[in-house]
Short mmCIF file of the C-alpha atoms (twelve columns), coordinates in Angstrom:
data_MODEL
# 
_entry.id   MODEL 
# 
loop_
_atom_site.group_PDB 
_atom_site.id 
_atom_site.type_symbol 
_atom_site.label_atom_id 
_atom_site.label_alt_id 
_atom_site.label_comp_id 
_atom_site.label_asym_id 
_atom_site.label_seq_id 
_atom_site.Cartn_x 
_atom_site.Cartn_y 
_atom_site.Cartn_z 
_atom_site.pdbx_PDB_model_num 
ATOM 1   C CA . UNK A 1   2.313   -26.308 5.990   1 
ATOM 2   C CA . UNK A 2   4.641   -25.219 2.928   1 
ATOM 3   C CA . UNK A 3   3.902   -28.756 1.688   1 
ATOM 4   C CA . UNK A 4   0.532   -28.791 1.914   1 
ATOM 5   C CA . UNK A 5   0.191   -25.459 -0.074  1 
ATOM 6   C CA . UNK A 6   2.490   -27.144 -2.473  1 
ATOM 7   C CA . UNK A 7   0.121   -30.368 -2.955  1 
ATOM 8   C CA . UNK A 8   -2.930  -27.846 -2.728  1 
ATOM 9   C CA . UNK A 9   -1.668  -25.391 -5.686  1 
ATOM 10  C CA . UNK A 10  -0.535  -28.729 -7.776  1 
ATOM 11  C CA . UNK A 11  -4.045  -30.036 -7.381  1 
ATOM 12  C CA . UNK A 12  -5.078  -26.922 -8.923  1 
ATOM 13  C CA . UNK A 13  -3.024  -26.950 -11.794 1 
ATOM 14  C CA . UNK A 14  -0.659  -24.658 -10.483 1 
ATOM 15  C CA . UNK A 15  3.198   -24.160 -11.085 1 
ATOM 16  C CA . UNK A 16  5.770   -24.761 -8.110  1 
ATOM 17  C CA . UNK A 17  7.624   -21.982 -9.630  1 
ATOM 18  C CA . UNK A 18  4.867   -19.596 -8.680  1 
ATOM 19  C CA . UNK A 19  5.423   -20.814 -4.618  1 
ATOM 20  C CA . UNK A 20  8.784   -22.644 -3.824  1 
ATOM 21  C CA . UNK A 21  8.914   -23.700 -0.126  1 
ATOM 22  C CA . UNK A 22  12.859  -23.272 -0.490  1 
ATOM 23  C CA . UNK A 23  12.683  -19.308 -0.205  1 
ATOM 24  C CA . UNK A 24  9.753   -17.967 -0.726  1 
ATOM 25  C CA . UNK A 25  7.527   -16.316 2.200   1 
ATOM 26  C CA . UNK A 26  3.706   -16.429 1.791   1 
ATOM 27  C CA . UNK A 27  1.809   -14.149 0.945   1 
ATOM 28  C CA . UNK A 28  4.654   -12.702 -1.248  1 
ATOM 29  C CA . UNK A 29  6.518   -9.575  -0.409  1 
ATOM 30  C CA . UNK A 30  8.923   -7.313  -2.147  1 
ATOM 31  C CA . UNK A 31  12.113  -7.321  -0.790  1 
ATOM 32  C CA . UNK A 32  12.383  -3.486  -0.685  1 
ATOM 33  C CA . UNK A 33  11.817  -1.716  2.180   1 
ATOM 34  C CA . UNK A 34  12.755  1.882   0.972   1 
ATOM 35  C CA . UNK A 35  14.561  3.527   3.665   1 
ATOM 36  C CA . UNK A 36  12.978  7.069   2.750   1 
ATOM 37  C CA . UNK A 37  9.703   8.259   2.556   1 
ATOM 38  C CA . UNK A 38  7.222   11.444  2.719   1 
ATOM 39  C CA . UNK A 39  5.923   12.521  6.015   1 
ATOM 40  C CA . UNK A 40  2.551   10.955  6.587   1 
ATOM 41  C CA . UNK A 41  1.028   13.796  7.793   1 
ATOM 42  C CA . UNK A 42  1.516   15.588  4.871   1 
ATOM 43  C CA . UNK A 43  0.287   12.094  3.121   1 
ATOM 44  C CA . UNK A 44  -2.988  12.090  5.440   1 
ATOM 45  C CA . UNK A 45  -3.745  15.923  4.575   1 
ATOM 46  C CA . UNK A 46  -3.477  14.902  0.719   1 
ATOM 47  C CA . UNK A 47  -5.798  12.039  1.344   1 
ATOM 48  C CA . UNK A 48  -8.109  14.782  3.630   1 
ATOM 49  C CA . UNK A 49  -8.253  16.861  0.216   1 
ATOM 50  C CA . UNK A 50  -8.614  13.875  -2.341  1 
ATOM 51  C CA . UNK A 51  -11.867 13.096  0.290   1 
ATOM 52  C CA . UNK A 52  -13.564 16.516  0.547   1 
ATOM 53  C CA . UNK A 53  -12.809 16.071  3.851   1 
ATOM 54  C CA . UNK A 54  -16.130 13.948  3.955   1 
ATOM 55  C CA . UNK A 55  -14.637 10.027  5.238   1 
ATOM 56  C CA . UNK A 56  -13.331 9.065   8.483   1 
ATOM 57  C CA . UNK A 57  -9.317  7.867   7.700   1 
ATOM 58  C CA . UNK A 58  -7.115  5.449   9.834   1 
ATOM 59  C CA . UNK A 59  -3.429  6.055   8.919   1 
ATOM 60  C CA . UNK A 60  -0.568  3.783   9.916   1 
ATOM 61  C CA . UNK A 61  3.117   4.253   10.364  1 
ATOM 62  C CA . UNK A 62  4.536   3.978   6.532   1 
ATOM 63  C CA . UNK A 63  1.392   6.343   5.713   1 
ATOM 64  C CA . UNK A 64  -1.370  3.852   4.220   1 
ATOM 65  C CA . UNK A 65  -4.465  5.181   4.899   1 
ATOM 66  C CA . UNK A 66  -7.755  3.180   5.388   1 
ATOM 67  C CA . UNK A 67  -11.241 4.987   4.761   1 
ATOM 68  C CA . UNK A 68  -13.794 3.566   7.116   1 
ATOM 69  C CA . UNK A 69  -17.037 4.145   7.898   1 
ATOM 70  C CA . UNK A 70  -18.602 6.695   10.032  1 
ATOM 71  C CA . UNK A 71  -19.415 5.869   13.387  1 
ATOM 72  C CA . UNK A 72  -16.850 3.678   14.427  1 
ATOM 73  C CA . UNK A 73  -15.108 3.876   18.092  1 
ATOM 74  C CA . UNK A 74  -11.399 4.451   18.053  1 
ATOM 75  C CA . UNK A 75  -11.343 0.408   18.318  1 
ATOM 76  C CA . UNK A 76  -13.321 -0.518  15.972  1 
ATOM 77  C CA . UNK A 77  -11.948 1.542   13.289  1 
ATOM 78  C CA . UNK A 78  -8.442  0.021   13.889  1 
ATOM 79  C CA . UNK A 79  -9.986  -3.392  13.914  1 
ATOM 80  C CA . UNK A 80  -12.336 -2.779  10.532  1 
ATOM 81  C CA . UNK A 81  -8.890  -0.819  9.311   1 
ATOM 82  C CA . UNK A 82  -6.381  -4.097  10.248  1 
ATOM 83  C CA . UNK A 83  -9.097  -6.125  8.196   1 
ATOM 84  C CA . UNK A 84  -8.991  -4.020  5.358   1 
ATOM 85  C CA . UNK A 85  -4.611  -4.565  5.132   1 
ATOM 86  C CA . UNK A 86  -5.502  -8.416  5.981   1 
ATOM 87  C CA . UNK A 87  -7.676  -8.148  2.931   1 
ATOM 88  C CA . UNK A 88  -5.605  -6.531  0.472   1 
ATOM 89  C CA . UNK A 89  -2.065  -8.141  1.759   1 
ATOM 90  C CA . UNK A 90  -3.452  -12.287 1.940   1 
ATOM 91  C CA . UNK A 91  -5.016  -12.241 -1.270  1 
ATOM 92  C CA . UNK A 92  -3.640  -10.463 -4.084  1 
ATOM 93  C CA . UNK A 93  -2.470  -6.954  -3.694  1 
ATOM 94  C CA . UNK A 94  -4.392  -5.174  -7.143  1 
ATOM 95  C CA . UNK A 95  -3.116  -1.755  -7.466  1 
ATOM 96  C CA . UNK A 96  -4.464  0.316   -9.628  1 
ATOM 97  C CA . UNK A 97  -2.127  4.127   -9.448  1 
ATOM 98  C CA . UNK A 98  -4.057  7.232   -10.186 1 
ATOM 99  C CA . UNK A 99  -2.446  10.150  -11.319 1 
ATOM 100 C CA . UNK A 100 -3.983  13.243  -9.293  1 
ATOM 101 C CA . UNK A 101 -4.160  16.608  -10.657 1 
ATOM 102 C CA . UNK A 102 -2.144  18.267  -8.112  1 
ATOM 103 C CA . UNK A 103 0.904   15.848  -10.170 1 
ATOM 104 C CA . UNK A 104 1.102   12.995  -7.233  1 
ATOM 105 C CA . UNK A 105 0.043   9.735   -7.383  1 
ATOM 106 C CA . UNK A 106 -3.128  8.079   -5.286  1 
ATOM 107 C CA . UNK A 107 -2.235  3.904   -5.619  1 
ATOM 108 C CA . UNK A 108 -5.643  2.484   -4.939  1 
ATOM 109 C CA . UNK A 109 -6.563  -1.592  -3.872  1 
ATOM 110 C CA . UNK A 110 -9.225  -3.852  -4.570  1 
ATOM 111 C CA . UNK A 111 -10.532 -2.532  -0.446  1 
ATOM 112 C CA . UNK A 112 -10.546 0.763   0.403   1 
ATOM 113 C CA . UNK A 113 -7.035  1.500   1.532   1 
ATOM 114 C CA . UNK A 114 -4.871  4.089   -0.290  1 
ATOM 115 C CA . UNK A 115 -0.887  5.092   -0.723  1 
ATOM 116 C CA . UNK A 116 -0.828  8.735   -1.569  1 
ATOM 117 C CA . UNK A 117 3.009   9.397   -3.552  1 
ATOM 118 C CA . UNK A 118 3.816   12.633  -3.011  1 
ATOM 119 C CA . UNK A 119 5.597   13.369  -5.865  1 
ATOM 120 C CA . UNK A 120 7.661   16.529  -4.984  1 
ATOM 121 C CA . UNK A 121 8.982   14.165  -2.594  1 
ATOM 122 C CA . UNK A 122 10.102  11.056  -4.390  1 
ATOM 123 C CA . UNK A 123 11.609  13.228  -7.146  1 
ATOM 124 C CA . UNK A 124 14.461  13.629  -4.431  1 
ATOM 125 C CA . UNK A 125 14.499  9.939   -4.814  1 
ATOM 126 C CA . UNK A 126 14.012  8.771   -7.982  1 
ATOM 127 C CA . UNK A 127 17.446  7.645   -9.002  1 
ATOM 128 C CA . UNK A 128 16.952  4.920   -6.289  1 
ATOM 129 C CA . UNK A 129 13.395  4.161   -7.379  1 
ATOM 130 C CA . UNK A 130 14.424  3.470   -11.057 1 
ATOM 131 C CA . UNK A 131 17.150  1.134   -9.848  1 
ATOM 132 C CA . UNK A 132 14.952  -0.401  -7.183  1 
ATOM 133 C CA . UNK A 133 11.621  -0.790  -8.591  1 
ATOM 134 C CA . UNK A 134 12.351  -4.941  -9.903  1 
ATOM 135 C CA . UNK A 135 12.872  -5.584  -6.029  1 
ATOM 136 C CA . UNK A 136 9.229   -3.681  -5.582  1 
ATOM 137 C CA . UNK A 137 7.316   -6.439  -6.956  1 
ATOM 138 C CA . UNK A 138 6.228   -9.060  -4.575  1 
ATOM 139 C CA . UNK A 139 7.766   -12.428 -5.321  1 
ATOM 140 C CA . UNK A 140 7.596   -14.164 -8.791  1 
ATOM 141 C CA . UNK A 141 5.026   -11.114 -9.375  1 
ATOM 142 C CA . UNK A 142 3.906   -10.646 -13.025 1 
ATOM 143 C CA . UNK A 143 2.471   -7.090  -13.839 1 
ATOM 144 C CA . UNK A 144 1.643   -6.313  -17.560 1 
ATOM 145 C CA . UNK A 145 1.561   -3.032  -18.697 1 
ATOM 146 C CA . UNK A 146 1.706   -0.747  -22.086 1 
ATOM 147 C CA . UNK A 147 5.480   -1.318  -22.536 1 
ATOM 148 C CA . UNK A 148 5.540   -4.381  -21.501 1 
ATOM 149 C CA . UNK A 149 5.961   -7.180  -18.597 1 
ATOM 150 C CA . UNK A 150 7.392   -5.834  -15.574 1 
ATOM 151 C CA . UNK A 151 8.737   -2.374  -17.187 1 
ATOM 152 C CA . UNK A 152 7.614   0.087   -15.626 1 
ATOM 153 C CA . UNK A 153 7.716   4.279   -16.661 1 
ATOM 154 C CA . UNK A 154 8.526   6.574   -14.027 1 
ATOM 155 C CA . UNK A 155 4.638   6.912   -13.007 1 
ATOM 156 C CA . UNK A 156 4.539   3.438   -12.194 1 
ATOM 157 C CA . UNK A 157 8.069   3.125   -10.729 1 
ATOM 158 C CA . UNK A 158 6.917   5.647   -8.155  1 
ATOM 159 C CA . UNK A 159 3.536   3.681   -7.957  1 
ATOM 160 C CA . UNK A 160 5.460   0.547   -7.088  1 
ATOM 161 C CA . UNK A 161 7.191   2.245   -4.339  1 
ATOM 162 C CA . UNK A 162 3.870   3.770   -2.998  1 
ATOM 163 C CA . UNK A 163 3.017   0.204   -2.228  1 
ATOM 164 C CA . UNK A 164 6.052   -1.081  -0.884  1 
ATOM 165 C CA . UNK A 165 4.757   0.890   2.207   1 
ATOM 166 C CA . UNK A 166 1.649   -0.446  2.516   1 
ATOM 167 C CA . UNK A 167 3.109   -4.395  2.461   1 
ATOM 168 C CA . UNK A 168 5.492   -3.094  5.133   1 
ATOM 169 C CA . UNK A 169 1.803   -1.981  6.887   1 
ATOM 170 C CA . UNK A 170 0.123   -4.668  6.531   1 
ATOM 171 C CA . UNK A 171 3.379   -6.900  7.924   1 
ATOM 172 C CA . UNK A 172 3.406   -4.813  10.920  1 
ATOM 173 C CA . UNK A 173 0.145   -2.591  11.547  1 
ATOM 174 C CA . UNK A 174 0.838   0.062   13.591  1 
ATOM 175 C CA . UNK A 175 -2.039  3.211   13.709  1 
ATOM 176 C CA . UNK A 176 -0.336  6.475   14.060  1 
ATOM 177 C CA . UNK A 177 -3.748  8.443   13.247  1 
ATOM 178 C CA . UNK A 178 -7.327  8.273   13.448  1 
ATOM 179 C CA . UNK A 179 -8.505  11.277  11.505  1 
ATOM 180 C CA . UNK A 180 -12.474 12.333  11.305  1 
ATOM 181 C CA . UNK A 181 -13.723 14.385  8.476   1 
ATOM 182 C CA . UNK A 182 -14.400 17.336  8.685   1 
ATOM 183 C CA . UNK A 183 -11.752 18.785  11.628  1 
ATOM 184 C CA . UNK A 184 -8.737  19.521  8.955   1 
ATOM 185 C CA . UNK A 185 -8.476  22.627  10.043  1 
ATOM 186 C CA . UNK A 186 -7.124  20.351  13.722  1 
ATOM 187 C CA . UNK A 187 -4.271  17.915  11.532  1 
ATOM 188 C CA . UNK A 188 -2.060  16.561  14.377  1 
ATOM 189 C CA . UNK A 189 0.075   13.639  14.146  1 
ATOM 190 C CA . UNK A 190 -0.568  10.664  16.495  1 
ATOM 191 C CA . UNK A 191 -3.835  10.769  18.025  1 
ATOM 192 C CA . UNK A 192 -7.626  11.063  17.461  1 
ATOM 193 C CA . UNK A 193 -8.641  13.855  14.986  1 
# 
């Protein structure tokens, strides 16, 4: 299969740098899995406020949260939500990191799935997030920004590790929370809001 991608990509025009059947796994990943991170029900109630409490929201287990459509059966929201991490994780994973008022971040996708940084939070960790933020980028990954290729300020540093935990969603999709608008006055972890 590797080779085939290989042949594929260098019909294409491509560069065997960019996918080496040697070591790299496809789609790319980062290789950090940060061992901390921010409760996600305090992540879902920050992504409850940043709606107006006006969109149905499936959350997983590292906190990603999927808007979906009104409507939709407990099953069919995890399905449409699965499809939406399919989406953003097998092609490529645009972020684009908004810095909130309330000071955290919101790291938005090309689909409508969302990593809310809390940043009160991940200034306990940010020692470890400006030494780890290189192994953050998916494989052979190539972000440009103001200061340059691949460096990163703190904003995006912490932006980086938002997404880490929606790669390690997408990898293993697990639904801790199916919240409908307008109940946050009911915010419960695991289960049907």
């Amino acid at each position: 299969m590797s080779k085939m991608i290989l042949q594929l990509m260098a019909l294409l025009g491509l560069s065997e740098m960019v996918f080496s059947e040697e070591s790299d796994q496809f789609p790319p990943v980062p290789s950090w899995q940060p061992a901390f991170s921010a409760p996600v029900e305090l992540q879902l109630e920050r992504m409850v406020f940043y709606t107006d409490d006006t969109r149905d929201l499936v959350q997983y287990k590292n906190g990603t949260v999927v808007v979906i459509n009104k409507g939709l059966d407990d099953n069919e929201a995890k399905l449409f939500a699965n499809e939406v991490l399919s989406k953003i994780y097998n092609y490529h994973p645009d972020m684009n990191p908004l810095n909130m008022k309330d000071g955290n971040i919101l790291v938005r996708y090309n689909h409508p799935a969302f990593n809310v940084v809390l940043t009160e939070f991940t200034s306990k960790y940010i020692d470890t997030i400006r030494n780890k933020y290189r192994d953050a980028l998916a494989t052979h990954e190539v972000i440009i920004t103001g200061l340059g290729t691949n460096v990163f300020d703190d904003f995006g540093k912490q932006a980086l590790d938002g997404r880490t935990f929606m790669f390690m969603d997408a990898q293993n999709p697990e639904v801790v929370a199916i919240y409908r608008s307008g109940k946050s006055n009911n915010l419960k972890q695991n289960g049907t809001r």
